[in-house]
N, C-alpha and C positions, 0 to 999 in steps of 0.2 A: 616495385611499387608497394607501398602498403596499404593494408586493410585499413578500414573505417572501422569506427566503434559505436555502438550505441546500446548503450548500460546503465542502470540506473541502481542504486541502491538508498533506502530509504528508511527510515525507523518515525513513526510518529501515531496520531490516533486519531481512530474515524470522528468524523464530523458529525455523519449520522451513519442510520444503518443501511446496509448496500440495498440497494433498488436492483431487484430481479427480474428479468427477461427471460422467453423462451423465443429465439431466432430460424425461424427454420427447423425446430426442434434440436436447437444447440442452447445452452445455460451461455447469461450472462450477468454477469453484475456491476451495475457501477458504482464507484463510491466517491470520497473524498477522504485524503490524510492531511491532517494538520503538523506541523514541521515546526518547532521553538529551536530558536537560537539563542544562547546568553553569551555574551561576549563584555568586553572592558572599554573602554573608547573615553581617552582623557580621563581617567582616573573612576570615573562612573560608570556603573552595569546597567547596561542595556538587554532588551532584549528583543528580538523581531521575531514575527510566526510566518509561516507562510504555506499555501494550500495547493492543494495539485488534486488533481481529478486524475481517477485510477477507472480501468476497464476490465477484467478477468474473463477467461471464457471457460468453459465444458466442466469437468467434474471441480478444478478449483473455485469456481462459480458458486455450486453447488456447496463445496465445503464452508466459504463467507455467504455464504445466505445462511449455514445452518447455526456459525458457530460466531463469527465476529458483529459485531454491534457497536451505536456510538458508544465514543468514550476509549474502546477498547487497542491496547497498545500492538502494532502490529510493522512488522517489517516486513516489507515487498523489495523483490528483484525482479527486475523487468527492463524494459525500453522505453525511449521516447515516440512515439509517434504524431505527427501533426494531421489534422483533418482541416480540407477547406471544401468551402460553397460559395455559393452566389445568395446573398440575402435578397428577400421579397424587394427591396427596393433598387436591387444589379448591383450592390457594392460587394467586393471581395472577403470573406472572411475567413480566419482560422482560427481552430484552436490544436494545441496540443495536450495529450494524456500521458499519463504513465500505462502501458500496456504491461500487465503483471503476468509475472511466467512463473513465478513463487510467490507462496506469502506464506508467512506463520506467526500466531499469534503470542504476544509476549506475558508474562507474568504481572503482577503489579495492579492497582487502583485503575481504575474504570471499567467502563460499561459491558457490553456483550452478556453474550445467554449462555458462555462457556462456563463450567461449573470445576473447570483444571486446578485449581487454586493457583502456585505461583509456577506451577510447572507450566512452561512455552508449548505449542503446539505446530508441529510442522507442515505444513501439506502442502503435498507434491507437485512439483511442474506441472506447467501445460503439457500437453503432449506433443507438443512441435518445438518445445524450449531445447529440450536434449541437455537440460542442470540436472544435478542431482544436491544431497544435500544432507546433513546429520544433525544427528537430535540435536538439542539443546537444551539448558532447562538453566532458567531465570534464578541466579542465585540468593538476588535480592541485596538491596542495599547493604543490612549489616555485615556479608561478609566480604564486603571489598574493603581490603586492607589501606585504604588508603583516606 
């Protein structure tokens, strides 16, 4: 029998900046990434965005409160997770998040209080992820040869 999966990877930019929690004395942050697509469809470019709610917890937390901000380009790896409740009126609700086990911030135009110029910024797992991960560093449009 095989295993399940539940993976996510994402590249896009905060919508605002993460909102900070302290849980029982554990960090967390929530945020939102915005997601563009450009694609061709009968001869015309389109294009669609779309938004996902992210959650971080303990020191990676800690690192997006100090260093990402809206605007600012960033790629998460993580999971899906769905949360449900009973709203005040008994109907059933859910939503689902991205639960972030990495994220690092990318080079390039927008926002955030990172001061990196176009160098990428890595920061490290949750500590129950068990990823690990290598540098990077944003080379910038002009030298992709393409």
């Amino acid at each position: 029998m095989a295993n399940d999966l539940n993976k996510i990877l994402l590249i896009g930019r905060l919508t605002r900046d993460p909102e900070f929690k302290s849980i029982n004395g554990s960090s967390v942050v929530n945020f939102s990434v915005a997601n563009n697509r450009i694609y061709v469809s009968g001869g015309e470019k389109k294009e669609e965005t779309h938004y996902f709610d992210c959650v971080a917890w303990g020191k990676l937390a800690d690192i997006l409160k100090q260093y990402a901000g809206k605007g600012k380009q960033v790629a998460i790896e993580g999971r899906l997770q769905q949360q449900s409740w009973e709203t005040p009126e008994g109907k059933k609700a859910s939503k689902i998040r991205i639960f972030v086990e990495s994220a690092q911030l990318l080079g390039g135009q927008g926002g955030g209080s990172s001061s990196g110029g176009d160098r990428g910024s890595e920061f490290p797992p949750s500590q129950d992820s068990g990823m690990g991960g290598g540098d990077y560093e944003y080379a910038g449009d002009d030298d992709i040869p393409f």
